[in-house]
C-alpha distance (Angstrom), angle and dihedral (degrees) to the residues before:
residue distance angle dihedral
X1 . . .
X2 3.68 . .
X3 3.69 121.6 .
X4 3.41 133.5 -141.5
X5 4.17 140.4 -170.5
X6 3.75 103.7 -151.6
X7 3.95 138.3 132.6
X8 3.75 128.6 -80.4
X9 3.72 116.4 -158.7
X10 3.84 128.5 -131.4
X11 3.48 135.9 146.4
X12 3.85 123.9 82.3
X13 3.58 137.7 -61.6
X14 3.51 107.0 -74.5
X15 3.59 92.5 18.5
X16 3.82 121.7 66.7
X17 3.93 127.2 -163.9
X18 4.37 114.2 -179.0
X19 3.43 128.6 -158.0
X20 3.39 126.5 -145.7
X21 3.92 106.9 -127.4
X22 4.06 146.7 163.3
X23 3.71 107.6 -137.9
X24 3.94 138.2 161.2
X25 3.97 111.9 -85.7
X26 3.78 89.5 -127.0
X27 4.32 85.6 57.8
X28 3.59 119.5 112.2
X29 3.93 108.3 -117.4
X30 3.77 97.9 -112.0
X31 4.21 85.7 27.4
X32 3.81 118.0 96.4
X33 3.36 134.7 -48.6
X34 4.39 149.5 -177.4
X35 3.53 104.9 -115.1
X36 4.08 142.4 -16.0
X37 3.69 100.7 -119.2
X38 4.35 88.0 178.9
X39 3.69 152.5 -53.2
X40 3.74 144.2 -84.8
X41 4.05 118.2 -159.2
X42 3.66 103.5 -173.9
X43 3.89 98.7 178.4
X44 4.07 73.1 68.4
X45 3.52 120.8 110.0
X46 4.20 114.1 -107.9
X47 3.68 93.5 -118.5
X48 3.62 90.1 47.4
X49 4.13 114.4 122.1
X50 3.87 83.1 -152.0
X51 3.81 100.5 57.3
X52 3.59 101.6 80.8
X53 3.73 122.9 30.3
X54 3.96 126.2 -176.4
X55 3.69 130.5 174.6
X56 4.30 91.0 -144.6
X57 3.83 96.5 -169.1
X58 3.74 90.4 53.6
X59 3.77 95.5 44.0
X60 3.55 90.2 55.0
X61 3.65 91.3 51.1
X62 3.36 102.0 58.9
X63 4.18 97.6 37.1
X64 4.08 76.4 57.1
X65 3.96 86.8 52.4
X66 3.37 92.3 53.1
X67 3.70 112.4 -85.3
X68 3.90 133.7 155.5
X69 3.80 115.2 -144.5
X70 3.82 118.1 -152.2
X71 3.39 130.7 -108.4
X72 3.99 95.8 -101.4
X73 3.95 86.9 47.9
X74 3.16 98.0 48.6
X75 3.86 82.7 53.8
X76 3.82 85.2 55.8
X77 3.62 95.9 51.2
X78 3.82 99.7 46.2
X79 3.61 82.0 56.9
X80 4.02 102.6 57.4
């Protein structure tokens, strides 16, 4: 089973919230998933603390496990 770190939307129309999540490959993107590892708020300001939210110590886990971050993560994480 392949794992992957990639972003589940919620919110409403109009108005989308992300979370942060390791999930199976085979997972729809809004399906289920392992864990919430953190958010994105994009209607968020860019110099807002509260835009991007990541739990470090469990990302790390689970890349040690095995998992594959997506391209917008990995975005995330080159930034923090």
């Amino acid at each position: 089973m392949t794992l992957r770190i990639r972003l589940s939307r919620g919110g409403k129309k109009k108005n989308p919230y992300y979370r942060i999540v390791v999930a199976p490959s085979s997972a729809p993107r809004d399906g289920r998933f392992i864990e919430t590892v953190g958010n994105y708020n994009p209607l968020l300001e860019k110099d807002n603390a509260d835009r991007i939210r990541l739990n470090h110590e469990r990302i790390k886990y689970w890349i040690s496990v095995g998992a594959q971050p997506s391209a917008r993560v990995s975005k995330f994480l080159s930034k923090s």
